[in-house]
C-alpha positions as CSV (number, residue, x, y, z in Angstrom):
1,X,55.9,32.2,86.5
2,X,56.1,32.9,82.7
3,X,58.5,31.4,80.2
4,X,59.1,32.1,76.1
5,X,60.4,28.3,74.9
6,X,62.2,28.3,71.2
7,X,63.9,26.4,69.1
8,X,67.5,28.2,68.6
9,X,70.6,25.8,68.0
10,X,67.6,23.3,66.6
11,X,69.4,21.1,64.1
12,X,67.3,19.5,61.8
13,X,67.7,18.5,57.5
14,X,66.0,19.7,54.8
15,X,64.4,17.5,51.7
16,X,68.0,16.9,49.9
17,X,70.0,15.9,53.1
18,X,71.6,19.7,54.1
19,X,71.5,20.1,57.6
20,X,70.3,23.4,58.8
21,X,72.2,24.7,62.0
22,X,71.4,28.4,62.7
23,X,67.4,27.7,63.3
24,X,66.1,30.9,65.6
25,X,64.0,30.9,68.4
26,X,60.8,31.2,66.4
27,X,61.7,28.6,63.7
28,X,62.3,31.7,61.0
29,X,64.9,29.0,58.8
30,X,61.8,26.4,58.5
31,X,59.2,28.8,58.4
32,X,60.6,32.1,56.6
33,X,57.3,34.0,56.3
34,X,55.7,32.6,59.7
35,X,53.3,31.6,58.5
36,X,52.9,28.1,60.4
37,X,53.3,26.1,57.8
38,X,53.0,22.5,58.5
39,X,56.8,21.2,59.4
40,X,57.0,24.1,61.9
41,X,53.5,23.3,63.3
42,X,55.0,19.9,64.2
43,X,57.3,21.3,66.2
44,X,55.2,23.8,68.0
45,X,52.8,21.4,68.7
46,X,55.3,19.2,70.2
47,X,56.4,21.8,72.7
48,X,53.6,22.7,74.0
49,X,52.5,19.0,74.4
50,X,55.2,18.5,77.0
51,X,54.8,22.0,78.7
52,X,51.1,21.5,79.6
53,X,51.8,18.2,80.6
54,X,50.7,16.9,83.8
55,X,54.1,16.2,84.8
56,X,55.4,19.6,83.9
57,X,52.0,21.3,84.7
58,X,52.1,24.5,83.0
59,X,49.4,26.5,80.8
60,X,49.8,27.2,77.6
61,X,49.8,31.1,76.2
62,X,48.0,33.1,73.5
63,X,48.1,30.6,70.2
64,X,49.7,33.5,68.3
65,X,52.5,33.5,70.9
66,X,53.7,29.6,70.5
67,X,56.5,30.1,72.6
68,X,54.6,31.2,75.9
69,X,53.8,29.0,78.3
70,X,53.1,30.0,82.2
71,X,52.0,28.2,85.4
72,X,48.1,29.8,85.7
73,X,45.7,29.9,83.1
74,X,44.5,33.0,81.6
75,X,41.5,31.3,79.2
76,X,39.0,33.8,79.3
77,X,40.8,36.8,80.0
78,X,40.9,40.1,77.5
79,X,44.4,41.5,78.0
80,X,44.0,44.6,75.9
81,X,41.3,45.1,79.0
82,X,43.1,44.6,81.9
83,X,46.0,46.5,80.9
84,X,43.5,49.7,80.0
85,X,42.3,49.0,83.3
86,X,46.0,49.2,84.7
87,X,47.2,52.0,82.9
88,X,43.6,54.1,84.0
89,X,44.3,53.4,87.2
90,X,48.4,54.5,87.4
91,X,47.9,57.1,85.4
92,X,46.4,60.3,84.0
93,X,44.2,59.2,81.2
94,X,41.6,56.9,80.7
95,X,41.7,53.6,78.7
96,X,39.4,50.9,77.4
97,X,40.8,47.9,75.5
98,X,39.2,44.9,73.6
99,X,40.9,42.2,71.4
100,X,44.0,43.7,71.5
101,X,42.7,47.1,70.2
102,X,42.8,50.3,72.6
103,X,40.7,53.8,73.0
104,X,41.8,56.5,75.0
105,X,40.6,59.9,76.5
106,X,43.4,62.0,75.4
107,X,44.0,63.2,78.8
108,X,40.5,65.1,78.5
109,X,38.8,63.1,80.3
110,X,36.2,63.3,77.7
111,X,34.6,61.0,74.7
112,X,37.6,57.5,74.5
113,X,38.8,57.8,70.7
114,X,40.2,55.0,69.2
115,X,44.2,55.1,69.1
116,X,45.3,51.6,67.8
117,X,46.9,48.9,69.0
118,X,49.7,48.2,71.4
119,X,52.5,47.5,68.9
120,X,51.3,51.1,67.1
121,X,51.2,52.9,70.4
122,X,54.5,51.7,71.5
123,X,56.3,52.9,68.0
124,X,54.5,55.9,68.2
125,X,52.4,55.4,65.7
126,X,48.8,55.8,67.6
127,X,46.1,56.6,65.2
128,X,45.3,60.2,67.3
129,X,44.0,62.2,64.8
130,X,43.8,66.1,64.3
131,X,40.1,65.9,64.3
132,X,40.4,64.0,67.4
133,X,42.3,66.3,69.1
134,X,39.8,69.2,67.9
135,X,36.8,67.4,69.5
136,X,38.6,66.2,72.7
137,X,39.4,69.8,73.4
138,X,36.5,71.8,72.5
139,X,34.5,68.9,74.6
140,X,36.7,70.0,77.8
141,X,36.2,73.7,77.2
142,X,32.5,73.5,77.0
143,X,32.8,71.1,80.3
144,X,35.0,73.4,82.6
145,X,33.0,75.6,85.1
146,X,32.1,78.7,84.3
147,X,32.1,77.5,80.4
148,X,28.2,78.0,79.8
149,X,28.4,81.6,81.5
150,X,31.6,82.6,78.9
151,X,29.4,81.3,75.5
152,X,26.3,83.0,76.6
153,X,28.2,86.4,77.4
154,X,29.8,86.3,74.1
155,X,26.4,86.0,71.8
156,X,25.3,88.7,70.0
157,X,22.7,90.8,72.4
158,X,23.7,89.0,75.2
159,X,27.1,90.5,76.3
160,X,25.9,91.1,80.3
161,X,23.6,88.8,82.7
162,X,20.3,88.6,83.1
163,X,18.8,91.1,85.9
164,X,21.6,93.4,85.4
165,X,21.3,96.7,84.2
166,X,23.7,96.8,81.0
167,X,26.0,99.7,80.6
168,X,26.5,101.0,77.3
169,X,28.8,99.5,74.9
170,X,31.9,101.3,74.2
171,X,34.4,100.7,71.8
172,X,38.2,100.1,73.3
173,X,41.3,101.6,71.8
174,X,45.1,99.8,72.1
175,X,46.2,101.2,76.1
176,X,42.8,102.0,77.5
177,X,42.5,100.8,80.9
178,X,39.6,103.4,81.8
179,X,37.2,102.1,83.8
180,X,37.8,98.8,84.4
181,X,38.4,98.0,80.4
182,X,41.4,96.9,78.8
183,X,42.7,96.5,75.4
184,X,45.6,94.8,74.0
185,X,47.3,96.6,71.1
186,X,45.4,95.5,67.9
187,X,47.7,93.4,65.7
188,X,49.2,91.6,68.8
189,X,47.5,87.9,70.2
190,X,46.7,88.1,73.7
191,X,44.9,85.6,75.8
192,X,41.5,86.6,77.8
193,X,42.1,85.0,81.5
194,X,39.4,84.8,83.7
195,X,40.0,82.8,86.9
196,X,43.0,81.5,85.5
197,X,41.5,79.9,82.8
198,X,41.9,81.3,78.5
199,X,38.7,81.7,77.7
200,X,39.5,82.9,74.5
201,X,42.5,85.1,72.2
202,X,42.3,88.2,70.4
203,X,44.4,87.9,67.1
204,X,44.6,91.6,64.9
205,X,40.8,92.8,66.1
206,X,40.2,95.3,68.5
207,X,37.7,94.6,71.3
208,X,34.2,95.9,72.9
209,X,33.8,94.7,76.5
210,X,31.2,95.5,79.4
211,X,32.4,95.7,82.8
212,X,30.1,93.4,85.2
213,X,31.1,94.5,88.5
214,X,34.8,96.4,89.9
215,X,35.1,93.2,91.0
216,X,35.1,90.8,88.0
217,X,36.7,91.2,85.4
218,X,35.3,92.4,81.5
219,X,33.7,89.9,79.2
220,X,34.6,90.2,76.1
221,X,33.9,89.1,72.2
222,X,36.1,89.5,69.1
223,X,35.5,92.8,66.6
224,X,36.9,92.8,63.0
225,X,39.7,95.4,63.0
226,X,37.2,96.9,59.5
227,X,34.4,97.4,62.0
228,X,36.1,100.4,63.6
């Protein structure tokens, strides 16, 4: 069991005799900024005196949260952990958390980058950079299977696999599908699939391919529309 105790309805009188009758939970009329000056301390103190009292029994909470008091002790414990440990566990990314401060996988399940903390997560205001996102990503591509094969295929010399007799290069026009080639009209993006996965995407350049085998398909690297 977990309880928040405050002081709304608190009636109490300031230096000159007023009496002050809408006090809030978190004494905001005796301590505007919050800042625990020393009248309010008083009272906080006083309430958690007689929560963790043997006769009540209970524990008291985080210092920054005065009102929380609950009946086991959690001295010791890094919250912002366990709940990184709960959310990589029920979900689909993975978290680490210390003093209140969280990192994140992106849902790459790559390098954790540093996304803030929970009140900035909550309001949607992570600190999940561009840059981030730019590394996470190229980090997964270069992971996936088949990833190492695609970026030694697409160097320059090095366009078939080794112990394979290369065929010669040809240059592919817009609609040719001769051969086992195949060319997207130049001007237009189009993604390369192979097994399912975008390997990479033509964007205004023609293309120069080599077929492996009939049965795979053609690897193939970028070309400047000017080279042509």
């Amino acid at each position: 069991m977990a309880v928040d105790l405050g002081f709304e309805g608190l009636r109490w009188l300031t230096a000159n005799g007023t009496v002050v009758e809408n006090e809030t939970s978190w004494l905001h009329q005796l301590d505007p900024s919050q800042v625990l000056v020393a009248e309010a301390l008083k009272f906080w103190d006083a309430l958690r005196a007689v929560g963790t009292s043997a006769e009540v029994g209970m524990f008291a909470g985080p210092v920054a949260d005065r009102p929380h008091v609950q009946n086991w002790s959690d001295a010791g414990i890094d919250m912002a952990s366990r709940l990184a440990d709960l959310l990589t566990r029920s979900g689909t990314m993975r978290w680490a958390g210390q003093q209140q401060r969280y990192r994140c996988d992106l849902g790459l399940r790559g390098e954790l980058f540093p996304v803030g903390n929970a009140s900035q997560v909550w309001n949607r205001q992570a600190t999940v950079t561009v840059d981030m996102l730019t590394r996470a990503r190229a980090a997964s591509a270069a992971a996936a299977p088949g990833a190492q094969h695609f970026r030694n295929a697409v160097q320059p010399g090095a366009i078939h696999p080794p112990r394979r007799r290369a065929a010669p290069r040809r240059t592919l026009h817009a609609g040719d599908h001769s051969s086992g080639y195949h060319c997207q009209a130049a001007g237009i993006a189009a993604p390369i699939r192979v097994g399912g996965r975008e390997l990479a995407e033509l964007d205004g350049a023609l293309i120069t391919g080599l077929l492996i085998s009939p049965s795979t398909p053609p690897l193939f690297r970028t070309v400047p529309p000017d080279r042509h």
